[in-house]
VOPAGU-2260 file (C-alpha; in pm, 1 decimal, decimal comma):
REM VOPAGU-2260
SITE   aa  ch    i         X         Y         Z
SITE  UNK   A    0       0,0       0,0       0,0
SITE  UNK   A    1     171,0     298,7    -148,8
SITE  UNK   A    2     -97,1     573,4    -112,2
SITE  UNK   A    3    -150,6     755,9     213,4
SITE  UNK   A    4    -558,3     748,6     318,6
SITE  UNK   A    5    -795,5     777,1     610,1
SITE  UNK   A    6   -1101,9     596,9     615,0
SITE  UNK   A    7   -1418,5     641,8     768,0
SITE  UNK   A    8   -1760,0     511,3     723,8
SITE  UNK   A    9   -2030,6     624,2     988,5
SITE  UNK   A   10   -2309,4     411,6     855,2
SITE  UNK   A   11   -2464,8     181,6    1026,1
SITE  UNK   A   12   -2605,5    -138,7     843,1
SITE  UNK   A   13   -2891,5    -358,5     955,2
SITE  UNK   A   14   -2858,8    -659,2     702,0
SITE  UNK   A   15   -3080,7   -1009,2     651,8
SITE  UNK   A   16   -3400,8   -1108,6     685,5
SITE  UNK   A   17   -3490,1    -957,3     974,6
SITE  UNK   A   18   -3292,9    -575,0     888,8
SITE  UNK   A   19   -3578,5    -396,7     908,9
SITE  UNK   A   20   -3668,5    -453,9    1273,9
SITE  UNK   A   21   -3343,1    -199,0    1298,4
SITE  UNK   A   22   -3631,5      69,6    1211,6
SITE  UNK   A   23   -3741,4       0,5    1621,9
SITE  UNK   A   24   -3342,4      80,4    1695,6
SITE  UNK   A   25   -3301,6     388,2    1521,2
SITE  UNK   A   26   -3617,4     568,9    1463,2
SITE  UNK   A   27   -3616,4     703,6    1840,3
SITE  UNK   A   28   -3302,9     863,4    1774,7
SITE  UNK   A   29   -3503,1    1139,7    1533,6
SITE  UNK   A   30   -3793,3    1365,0    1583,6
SITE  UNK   A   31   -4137,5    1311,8    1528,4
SITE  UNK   A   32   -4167,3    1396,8    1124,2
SITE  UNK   A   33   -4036,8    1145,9     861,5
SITE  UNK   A   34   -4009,1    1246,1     528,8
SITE  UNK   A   35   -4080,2     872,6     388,4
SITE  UNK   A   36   -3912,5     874,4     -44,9
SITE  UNK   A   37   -3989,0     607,6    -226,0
SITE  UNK   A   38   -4029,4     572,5    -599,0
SITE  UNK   A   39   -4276,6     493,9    -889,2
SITE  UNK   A   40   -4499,9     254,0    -644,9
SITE  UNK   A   41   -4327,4    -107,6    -642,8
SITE  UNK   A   42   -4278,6     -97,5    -285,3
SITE  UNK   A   43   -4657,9     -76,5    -218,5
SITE  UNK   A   44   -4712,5    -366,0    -460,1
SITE  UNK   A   45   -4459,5    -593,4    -279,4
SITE  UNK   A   46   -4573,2    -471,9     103,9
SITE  UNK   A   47   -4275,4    -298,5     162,6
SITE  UNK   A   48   -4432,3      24,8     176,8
SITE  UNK   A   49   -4682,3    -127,6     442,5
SITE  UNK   A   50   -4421,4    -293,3     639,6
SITE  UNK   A   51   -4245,0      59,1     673,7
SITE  UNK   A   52   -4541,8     307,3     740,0
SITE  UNK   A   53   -4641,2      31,6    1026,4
SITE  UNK   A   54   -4328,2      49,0    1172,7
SITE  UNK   A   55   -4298,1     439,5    1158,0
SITE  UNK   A   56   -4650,1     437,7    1294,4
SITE  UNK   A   57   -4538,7     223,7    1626,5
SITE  UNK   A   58   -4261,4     412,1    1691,9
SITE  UNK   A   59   -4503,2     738,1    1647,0
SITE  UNK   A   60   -4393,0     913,8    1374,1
SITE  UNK   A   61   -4568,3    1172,5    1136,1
SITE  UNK   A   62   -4492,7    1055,3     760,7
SITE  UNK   A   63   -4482,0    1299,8     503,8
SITE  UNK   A   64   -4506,2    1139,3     164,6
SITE  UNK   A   65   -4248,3    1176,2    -115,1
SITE  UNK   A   66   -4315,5     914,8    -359,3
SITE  UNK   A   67   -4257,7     923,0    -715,7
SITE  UNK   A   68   -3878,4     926,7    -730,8
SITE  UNK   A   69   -3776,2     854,2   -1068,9
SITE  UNK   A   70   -3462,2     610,7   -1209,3
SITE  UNK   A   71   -3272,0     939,5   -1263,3
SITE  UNK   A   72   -3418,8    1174,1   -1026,1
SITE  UNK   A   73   -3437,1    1550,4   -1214,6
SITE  UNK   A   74   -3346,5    1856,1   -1052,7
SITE  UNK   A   75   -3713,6    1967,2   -1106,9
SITE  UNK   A   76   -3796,3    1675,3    -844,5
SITE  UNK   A   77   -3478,5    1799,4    -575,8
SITE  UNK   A   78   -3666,3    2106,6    -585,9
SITE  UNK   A   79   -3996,3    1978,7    -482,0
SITE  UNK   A   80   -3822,1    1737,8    -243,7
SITE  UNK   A   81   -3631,4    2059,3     -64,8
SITE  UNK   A   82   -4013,0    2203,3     -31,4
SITE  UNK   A   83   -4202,6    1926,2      97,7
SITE  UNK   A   84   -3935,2    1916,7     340,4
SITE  UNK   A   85   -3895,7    2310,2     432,2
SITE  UNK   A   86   -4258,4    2321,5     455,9
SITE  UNK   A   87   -4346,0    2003,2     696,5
SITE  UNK   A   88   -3987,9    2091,9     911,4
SITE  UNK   A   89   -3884,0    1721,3     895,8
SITE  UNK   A   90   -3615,3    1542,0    1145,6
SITE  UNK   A   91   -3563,9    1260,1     900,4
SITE  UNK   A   92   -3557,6    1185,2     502,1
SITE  UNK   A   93   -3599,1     830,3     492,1
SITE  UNK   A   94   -3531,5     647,3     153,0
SITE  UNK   A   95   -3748,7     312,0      81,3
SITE  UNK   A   96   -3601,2     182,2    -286,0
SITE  UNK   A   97   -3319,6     174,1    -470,7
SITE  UNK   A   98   -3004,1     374,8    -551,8
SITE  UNK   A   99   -3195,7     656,3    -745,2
SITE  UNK   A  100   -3390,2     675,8    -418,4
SITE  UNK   A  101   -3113,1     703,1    -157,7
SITE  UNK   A  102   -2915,8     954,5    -397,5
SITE  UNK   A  103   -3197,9    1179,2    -434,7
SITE  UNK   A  104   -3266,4    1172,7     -21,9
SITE  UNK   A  105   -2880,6    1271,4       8,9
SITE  UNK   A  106   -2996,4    1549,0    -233,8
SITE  UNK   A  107   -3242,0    1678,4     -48,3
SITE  UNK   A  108   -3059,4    1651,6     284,9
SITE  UNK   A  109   -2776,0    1909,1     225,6
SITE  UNK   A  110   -3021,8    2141,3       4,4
SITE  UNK   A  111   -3296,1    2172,2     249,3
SITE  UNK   A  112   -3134,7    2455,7     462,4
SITE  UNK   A  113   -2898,7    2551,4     159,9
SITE  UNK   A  114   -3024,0    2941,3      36,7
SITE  UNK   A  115   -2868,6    2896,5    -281,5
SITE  UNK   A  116   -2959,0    2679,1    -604,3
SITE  UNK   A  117   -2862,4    2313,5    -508,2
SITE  UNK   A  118   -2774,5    2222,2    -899,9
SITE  UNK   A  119   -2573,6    2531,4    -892,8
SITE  UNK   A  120   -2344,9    2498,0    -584,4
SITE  UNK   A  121   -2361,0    2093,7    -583,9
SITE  UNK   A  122   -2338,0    1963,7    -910,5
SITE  UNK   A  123   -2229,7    2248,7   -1119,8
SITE  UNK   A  124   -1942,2    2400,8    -906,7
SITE  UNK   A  125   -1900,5    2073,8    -677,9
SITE  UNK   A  126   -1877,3    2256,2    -350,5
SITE  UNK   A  127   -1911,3    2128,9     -33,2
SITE  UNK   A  128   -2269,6    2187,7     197,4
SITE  UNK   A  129   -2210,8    2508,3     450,8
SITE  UNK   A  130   -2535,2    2477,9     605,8
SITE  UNK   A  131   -2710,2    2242,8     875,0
SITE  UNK   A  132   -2777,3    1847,4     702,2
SITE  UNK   A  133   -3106,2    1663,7     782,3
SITE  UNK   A  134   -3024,7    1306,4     850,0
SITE  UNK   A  135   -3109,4     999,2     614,4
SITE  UNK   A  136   -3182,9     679,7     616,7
SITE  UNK   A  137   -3242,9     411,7     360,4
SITE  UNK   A  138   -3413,3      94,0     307,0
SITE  UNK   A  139   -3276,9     -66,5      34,0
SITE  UNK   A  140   -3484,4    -267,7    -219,5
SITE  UNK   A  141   -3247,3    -293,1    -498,7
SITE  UNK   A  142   -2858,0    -418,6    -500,1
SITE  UNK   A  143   -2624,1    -173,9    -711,5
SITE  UNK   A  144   -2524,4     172,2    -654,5
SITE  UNK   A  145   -2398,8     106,4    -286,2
SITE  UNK   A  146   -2578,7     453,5    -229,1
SITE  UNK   A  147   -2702,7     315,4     144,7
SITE  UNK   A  148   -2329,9     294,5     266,0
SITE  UNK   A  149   -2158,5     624,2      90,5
SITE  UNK   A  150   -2216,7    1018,4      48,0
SITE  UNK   A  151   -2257,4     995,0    -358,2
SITE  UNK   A  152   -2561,1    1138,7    -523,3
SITE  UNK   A  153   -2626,2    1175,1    -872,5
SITE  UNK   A  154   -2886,4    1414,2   -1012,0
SITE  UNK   A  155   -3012,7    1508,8   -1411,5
SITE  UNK   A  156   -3059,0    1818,0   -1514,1
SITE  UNK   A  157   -3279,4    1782,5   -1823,1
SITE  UNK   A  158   -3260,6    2152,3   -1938,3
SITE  UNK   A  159   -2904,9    2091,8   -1964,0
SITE  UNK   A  160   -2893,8    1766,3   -2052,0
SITE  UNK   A  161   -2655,1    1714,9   -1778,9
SITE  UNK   A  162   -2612,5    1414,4   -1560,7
SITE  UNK   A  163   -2342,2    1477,7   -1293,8
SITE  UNK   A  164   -2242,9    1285,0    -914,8
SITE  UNK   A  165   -2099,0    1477,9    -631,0
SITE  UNK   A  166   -1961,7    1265,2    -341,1
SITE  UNK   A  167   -2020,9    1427,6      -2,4
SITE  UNK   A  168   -1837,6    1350,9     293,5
SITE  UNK   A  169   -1945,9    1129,6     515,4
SITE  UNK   A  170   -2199,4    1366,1     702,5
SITE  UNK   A  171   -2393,0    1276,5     436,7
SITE  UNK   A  172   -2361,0     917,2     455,9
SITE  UNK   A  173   -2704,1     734,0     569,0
SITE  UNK   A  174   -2704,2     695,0     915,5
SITE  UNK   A  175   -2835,5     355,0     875,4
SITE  UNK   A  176   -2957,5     141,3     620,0
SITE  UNK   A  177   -3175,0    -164,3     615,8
SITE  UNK   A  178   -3077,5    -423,1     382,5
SITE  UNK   A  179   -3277,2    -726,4     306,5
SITE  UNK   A  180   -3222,3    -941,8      21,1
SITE  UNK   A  181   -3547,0   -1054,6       1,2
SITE  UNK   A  182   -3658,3    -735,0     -89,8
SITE  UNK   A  183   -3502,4    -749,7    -444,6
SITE  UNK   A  184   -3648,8   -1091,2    -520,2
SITE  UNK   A  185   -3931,3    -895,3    -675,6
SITE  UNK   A  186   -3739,6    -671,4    -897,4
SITE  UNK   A  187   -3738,6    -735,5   -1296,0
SITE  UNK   A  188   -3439,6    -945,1   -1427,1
SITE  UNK   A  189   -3318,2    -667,6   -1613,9
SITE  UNK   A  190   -3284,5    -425,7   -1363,0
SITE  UNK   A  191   -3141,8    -705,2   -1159,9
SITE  UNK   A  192   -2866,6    -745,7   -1382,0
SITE  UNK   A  193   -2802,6    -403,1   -1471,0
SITE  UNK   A  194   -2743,2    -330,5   -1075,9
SITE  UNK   A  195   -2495,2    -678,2   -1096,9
SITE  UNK   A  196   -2320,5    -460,1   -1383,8
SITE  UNK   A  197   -2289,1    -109,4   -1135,1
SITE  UNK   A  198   -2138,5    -338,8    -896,3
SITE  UNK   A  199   -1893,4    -500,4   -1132,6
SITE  UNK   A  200   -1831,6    -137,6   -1298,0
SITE  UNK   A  201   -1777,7      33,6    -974,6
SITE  UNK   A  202   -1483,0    -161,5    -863,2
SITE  UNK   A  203   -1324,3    -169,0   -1210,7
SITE  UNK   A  204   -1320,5     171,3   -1179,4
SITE  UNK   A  205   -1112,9     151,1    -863,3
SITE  UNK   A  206    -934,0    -126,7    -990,9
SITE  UNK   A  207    -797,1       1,4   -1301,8
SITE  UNK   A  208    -550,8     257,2   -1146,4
SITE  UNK   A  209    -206,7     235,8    -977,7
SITE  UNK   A  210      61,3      15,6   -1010,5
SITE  UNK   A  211     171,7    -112,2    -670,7
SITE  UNK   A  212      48,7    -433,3    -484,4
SITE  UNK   A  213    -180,9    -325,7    -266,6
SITE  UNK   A  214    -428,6    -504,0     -45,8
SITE  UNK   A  215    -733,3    -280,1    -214,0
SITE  UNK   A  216    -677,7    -454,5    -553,0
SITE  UNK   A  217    -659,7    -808,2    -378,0
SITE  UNK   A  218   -1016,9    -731,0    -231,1
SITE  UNK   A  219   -1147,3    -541,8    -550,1
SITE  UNK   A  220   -1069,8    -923,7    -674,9
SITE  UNK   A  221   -1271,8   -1116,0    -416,7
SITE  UNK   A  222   -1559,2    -897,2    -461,1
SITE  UNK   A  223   -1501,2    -926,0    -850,2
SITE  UNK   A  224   -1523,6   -1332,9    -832,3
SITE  UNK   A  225   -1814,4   -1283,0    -605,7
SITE  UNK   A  226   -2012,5   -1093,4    -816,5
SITE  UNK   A  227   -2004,9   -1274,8   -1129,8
SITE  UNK   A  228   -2026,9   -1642,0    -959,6
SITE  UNK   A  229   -2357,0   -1498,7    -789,8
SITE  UNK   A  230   -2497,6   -1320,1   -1096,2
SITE  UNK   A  231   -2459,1   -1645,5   -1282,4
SITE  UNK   A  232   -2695,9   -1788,9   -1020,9
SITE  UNK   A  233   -2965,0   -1563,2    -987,1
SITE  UNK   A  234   -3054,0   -1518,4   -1346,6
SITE  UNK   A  235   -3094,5   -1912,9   -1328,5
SITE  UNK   A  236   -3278,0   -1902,5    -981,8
SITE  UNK   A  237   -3416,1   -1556,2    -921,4
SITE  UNK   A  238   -3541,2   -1641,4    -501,8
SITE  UNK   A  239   -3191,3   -1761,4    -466,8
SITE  UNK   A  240   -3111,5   -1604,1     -92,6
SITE  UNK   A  241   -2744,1   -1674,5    -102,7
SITE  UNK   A  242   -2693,2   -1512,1    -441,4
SITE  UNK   A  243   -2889,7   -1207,4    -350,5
SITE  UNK   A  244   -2738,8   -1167,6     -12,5
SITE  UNK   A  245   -2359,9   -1176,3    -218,3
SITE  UNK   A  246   -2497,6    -951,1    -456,3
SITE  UNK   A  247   -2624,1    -691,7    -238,8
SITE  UNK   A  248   -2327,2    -714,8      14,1
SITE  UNK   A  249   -2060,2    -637,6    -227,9
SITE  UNK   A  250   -2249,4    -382,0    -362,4
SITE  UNK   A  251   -2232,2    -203,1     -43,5
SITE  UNK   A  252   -1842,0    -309,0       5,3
SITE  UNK   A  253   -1792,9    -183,4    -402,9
SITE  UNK   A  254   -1834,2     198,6    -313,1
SITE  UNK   A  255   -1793,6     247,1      25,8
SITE  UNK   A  256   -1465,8     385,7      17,0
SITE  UNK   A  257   -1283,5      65,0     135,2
SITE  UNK   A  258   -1111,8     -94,0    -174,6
SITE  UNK   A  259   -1033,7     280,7    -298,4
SITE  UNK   A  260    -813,1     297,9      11,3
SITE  UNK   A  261    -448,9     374,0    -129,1
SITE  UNK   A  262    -561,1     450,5    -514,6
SITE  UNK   A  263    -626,2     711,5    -772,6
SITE  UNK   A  264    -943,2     537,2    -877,2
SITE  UNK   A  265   -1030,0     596,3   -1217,3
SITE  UNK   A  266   -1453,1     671,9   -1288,9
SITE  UNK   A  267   -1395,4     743,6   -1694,4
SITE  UNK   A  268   -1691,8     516,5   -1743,5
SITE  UNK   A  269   -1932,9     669,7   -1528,3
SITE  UNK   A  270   -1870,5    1017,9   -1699,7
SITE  UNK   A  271   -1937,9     832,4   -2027,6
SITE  UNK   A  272   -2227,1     642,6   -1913,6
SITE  UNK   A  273   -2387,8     945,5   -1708,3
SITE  UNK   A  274   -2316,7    1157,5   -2032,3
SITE  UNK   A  275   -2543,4     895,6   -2236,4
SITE  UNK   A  276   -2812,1     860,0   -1942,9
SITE  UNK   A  277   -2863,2    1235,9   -1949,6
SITE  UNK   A  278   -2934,3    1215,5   -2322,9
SITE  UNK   A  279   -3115,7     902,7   -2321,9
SITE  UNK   A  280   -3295,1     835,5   -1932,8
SITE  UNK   A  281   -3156,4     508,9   -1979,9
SITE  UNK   A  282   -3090,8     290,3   -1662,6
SITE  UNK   A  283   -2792,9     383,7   -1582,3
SITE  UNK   A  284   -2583,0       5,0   -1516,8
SITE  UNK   A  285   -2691,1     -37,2   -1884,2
SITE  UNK   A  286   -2554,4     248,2   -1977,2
SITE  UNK   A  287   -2198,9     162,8   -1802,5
SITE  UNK   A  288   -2217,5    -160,1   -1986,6
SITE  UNK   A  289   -2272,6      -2,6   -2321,5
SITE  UNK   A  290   -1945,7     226,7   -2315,2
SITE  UNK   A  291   -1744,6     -23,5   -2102,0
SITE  UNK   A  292   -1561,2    -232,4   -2365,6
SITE  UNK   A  293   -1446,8      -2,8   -2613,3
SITE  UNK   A  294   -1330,4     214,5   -2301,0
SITE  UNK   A  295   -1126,0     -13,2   -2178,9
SITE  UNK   A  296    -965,6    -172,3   -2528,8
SITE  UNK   A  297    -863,5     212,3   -2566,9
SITE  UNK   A  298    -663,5     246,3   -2217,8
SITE  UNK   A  299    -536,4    -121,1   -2161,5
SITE  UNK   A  300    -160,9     -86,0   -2333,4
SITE  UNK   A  301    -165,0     245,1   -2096,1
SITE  UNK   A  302    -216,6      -2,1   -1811,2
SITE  UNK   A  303    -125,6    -358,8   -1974,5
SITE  UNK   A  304       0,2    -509,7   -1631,1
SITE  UNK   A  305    -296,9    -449,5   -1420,6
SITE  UNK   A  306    -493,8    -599,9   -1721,0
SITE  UNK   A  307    -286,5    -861,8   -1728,7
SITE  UNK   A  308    -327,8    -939,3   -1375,1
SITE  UNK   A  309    -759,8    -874,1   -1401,7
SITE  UNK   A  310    -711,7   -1145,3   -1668,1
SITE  UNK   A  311    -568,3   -1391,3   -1461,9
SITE  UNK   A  312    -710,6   -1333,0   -1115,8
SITE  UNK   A  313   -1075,1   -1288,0   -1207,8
SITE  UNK   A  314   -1148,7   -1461,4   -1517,6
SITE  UNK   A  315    -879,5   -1752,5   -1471,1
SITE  UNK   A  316    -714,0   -1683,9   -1820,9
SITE  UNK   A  317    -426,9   -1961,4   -1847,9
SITE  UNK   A  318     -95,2   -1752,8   -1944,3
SITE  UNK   A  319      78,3   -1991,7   -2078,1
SITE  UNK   A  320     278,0   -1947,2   -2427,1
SITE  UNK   A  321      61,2   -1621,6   -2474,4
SITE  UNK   A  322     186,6   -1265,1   -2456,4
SITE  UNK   A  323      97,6    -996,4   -2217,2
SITE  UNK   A  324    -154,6    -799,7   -2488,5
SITE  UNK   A  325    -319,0   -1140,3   -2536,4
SITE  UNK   A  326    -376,8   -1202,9   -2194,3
SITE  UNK   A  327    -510,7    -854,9   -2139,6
SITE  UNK   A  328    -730,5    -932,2   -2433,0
SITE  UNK   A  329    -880,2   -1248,9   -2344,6
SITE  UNK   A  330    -987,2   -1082,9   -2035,3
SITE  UNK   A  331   -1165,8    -822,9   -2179,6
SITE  UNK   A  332   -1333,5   -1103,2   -2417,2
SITE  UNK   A  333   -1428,2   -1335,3   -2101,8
SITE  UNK   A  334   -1605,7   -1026,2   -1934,8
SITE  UNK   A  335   -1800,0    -950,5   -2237,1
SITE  UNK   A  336   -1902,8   -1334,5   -2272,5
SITE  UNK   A  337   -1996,7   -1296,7   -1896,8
SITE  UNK   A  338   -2220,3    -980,3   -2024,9
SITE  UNK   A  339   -2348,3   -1163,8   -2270,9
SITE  UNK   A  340   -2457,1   -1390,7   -2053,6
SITE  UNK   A  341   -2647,2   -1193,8   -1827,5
SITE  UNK   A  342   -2789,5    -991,2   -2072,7
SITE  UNK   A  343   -2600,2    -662,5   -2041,4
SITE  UNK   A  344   -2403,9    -690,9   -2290,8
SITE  UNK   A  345   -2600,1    -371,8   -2484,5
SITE  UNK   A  346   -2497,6     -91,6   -2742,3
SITE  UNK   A  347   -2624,6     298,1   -2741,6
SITE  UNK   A  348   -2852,7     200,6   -3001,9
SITE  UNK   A  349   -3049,5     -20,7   -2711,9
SITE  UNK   A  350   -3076,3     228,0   -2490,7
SITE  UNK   A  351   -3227,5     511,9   -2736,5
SITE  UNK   A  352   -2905,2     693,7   -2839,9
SITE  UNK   A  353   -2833,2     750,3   -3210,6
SITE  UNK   A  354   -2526,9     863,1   -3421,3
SITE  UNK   A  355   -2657,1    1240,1   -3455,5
SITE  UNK   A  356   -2636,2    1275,0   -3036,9
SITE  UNK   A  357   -2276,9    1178,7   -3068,3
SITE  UNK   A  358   -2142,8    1500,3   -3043,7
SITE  UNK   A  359   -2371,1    1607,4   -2748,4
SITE  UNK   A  360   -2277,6    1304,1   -2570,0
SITE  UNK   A  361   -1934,0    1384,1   -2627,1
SITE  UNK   A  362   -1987,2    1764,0   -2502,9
SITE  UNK   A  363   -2158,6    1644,2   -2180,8
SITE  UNK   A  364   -1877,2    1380,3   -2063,0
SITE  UNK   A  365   -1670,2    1531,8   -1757,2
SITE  UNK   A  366   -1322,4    1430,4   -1861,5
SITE  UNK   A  367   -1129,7    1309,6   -1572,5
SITE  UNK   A  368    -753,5    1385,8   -1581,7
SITE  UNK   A  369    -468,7    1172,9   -1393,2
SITE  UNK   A  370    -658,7     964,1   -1219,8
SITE  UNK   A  371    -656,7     640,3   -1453,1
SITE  UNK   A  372    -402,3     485,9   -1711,0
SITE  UNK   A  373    -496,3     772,6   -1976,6
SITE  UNK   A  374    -669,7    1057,3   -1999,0
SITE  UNK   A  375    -906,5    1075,0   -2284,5
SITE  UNK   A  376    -922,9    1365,4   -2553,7
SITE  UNK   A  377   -1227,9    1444,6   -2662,5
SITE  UNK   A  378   -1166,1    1288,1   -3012,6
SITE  UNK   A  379   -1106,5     941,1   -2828,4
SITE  UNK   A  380   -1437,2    1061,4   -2633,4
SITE  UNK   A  381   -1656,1    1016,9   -2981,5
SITE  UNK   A  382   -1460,5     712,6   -3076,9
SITE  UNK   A  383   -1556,6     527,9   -2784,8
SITE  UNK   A  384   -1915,9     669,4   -2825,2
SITE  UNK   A  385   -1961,2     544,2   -3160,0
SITE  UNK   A  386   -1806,5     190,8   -3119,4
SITE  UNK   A  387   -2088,1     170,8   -2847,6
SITE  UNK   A  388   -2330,1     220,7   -3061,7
């Protein structure tokens, strides 16, 4: 471990089948008005919702209802999230759903006692909150963005056509968060799969950086194996408990600061894929998977020995009598056979882009500099684009 770090993670996790009793724990530590986020209406189909408001209701809390959170929550809905909770004075935000849920609750937190624009100072000139934070907490109903154990949100702009994270520090982080992997039994397959495909994508993105042996790359492999040995099993047996209980734990260990501990991390593929989401709504581990590949064909001689070593490590390629760009290669190829499989393995043209946004696309990508193996120019920007499509 060459890189100097301090880590830090104040959230508390209730996890397994009976997580949610941790409501009975930690609602007493909050005041009397809940600001209870949830999405498009899933969680009152599967009783989640019910379970929940009961709960709140025992403990003798006054909900305030927030629903309609949307995949990629829109500024237009921060705002109306930041009134609803100016107006009703809440104590707590609490987030029932998935990612897009607990992002846009971290949203609201740091906004709600904020007297400027929250797109503005957040998202647009990445500051840091000045002003008092309302607490969250999240239930989590789908595995992926490891929102429920890290300070990350990530709101659209549509106006702008602008789809941009900011990380918070940690007095942003949940507080708590329930997880229960029963609660994503009911999910669709595809969205199942396209949160396996954040989690894969958010530890390549930590992964692919740095040259020293470290201890964070030796995890970032575990988790790696983990994922794709468990993804192979749920698409085959959906109520699988062990399979969702991996998947949803090393989503929360993918991007909670722990296996970035000592690296430059990397995130080139989120910019891409949030630069395609804003132009296209589409969900957004789809869009990762989309711009993935050609990414990482472009940057691999840049960082051949790490790719080398992802080869071996995670997808078991036999070295023998091959060079170091084949190895690197047939990595690559076994993790887009593993997409394949899954059913990830999409182009821009699934997801609702076409050739003539190219250039918007392009215009809206943040490009990060010196944190991976290359920094892209905009040129290698549309390249990647269109070999997505």
């Amino acid at each position: 471990m060459l890189g100097t770090f301090t880590f830090h993670n104040p959230t508390k996790l209730y996890f397994g089948e009976d997580a949610l009793d941790g409501l009975y724990e930690e609602l007493p530590k909050y005041g009397k008005t809940v600001q209870l986020i949830y999405g498009g209406g899933s969680v009152k189909k599967n009783g989640i919702y019910d379970a929940v408001v009961n709960i709140l209701r025992d403990c003798g809390k006054t909900i305030v209802e927030d629903g309609g959170v949307m995949p990629n929550p829109t500024t237009e809905k921060l705002y109306e999230g930041i009134r609803i909770a100016r107006e009703n004075k809440v104590d707590l935000l609490l987030a029932v759903g998935g990612g897009s849920c607990c992002d846009y609750a971290k949203a609201v937190s740091v906004s709600v006692h904020c007297d400027e624009d929250p797109w503005d100072k957040y998202f647009a000139r990445y500051e840091d909150p000045t002003c008092p934070i309302v607490p969250v907490g999240c239930v989590l109903t789908m595995a992926g963005t490891g929102s429920e154990m890290n300070g990350g949100s990530v709101i659209t702009n549509p106006a702008q056509k602008m789809k941009i994270g900011k990380v918070f520090d940690e007095r942003v982080n949940p507080r708590f968060s329930i997880l229960n992997p029963k609660f994503t039994y009911s999910l669709p397959m595809r969205q199942t799969v396209a949160g396996v495909y954040d989690i894969f994508n958010h530890i390549c993105e930590q992964y692919f950086s740095g040259t020293d042996d470290n201890v964070s790359d030796a995890l970032s492999e575990a988790l790696m194996r983990s994922v794709v040995n468990a993804s192979r099993i749920v698409i085959s047996e959906p109520e699988n408990y062990e399979a969702r209980s991996n998947i949803m734990w090393a989503a929360t260990w993918a991007l909670n600061n722990l296996i970035g501990c000592g690296k430059t991390e990397d995130w080139m593929v989120h910019m891409l894929g949030q630069a395609v989401g804003a132009y296209t709504d589409a969900t957004h581990g789809l869009t990762l998977a989309a711009v993935s590949l050609p990414y990482y064909r472009l940057v691999a001689p840049y960082g051949l020995p790490k790719f080398v070593r992802f080869a071996k490590e995670v997808w078991r390629v036999d070295p023998a009598g091959k060079t170091d760009e084949e190895i690197a290669d047939e990595g690559l190829c076994a993790m887009h056979a593993w997409m394949r499989e899954i059913g990830v393995a999409v182009t821009l043209h699934d997801l609702g882009a076409t050739e003539d946004m190219i250039e918007g696309i392009a215009d809206a990508t943040i490009l990060m500099e010196g944190t991976g193996y290359h920094t892209l120019t905009r040129d290698e920007v549309v390249q990647i684009l269109k070999e997505s499509l």
